[in-house]
N, C-alpha and C positions, 0 to 999 in steps of 0.2 A: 504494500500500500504506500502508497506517495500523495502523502494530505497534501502535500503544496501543491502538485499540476493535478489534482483532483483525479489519479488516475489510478489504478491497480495494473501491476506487470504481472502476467503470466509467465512466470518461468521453469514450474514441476507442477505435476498433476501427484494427485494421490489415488493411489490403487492397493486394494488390501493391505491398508495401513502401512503404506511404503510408499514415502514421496518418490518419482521417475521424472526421468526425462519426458516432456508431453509426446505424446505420437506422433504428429510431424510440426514442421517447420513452423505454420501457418496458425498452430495450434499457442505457439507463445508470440503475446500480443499484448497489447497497451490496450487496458475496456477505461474510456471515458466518464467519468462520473460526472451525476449533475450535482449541482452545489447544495444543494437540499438530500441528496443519497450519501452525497460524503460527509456533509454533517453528521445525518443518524447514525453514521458507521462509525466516524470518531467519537461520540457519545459511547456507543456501544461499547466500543472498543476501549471505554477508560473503566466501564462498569461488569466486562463480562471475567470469566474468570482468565486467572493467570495461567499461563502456560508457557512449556521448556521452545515450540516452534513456531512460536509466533502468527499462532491461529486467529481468527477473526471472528470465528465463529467452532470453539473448544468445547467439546460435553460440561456437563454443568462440572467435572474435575479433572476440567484442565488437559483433556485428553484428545485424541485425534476422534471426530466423529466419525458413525459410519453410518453408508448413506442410508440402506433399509430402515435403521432403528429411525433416521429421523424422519423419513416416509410415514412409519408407524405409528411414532410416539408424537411427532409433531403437525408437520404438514397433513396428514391426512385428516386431524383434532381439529386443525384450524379450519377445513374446508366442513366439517361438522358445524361446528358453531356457527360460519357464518352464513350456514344454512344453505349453500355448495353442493350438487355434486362432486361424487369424489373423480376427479382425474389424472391423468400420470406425474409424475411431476415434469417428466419430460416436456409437458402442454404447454407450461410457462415461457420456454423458449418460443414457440409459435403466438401465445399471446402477446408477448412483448413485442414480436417485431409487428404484429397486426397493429400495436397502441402507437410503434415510432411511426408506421408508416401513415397512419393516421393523423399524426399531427403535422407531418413533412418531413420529417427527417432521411433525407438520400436512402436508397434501394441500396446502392452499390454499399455504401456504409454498413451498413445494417446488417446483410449479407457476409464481410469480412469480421465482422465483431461479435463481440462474446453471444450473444441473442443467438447466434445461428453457427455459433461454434460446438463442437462438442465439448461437456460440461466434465465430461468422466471420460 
């Protein structure tokens, strides 16, 4: 994370609780933050817990999350409550770029950026 240019650099992916090299090239990237997502994430990120790798988002101790448990125990909770169907989490990559492309934000952009990158 880079608070100052509002930006997060892709440089390792995590796979069965082993950070790697991302799968290719195109996969390590600069994702643009808006100044209102980088805030909530600096906030976060002063209140969430501590950890040895500098996670953004650590189990509640501090640990490397894994994705099913937070399928599970989180994301799929949260689309209950807010009275949701449940869908993949994979969806959110297709919803988000249906919201940029909706307000105007370049195709071509959107298309090389994290939205339409693979996540895992």
């Amino acid at each position: 994370m880079d608070w100052y240019s509002k930006q997060i650099h892709v440089k390792r992916s995590l796979y069965r609780q082993q950070f790697q090299k991302p799968k290719t090239k195109s996969a390590i990237r600069d994702i643009d933050l808006t100044d209102r997502l980088a805030r909530e994430l600096y906030v976060w990120k002063l209140v969430c817990p501590t950890n040895d790798n500098n996670l953004v988002f650590p189990s509640p101790q501090g640990k490397m999350t894994q994705h099913d448990n937070v399928v599970k125990r989180y994301f799929n909770s949260a689309l209950r409550s807010a009275g949701l169907k449940q869908v993949s989490f994979h969806s959110l990559r297709h919803s988000n770029a249906s919201f940029r492309i909706h307000v105007g934000q370049n195709v071509k952009y959107i298309q090389n950026s994290w939205a339409m990158q693979a996540l895992m």
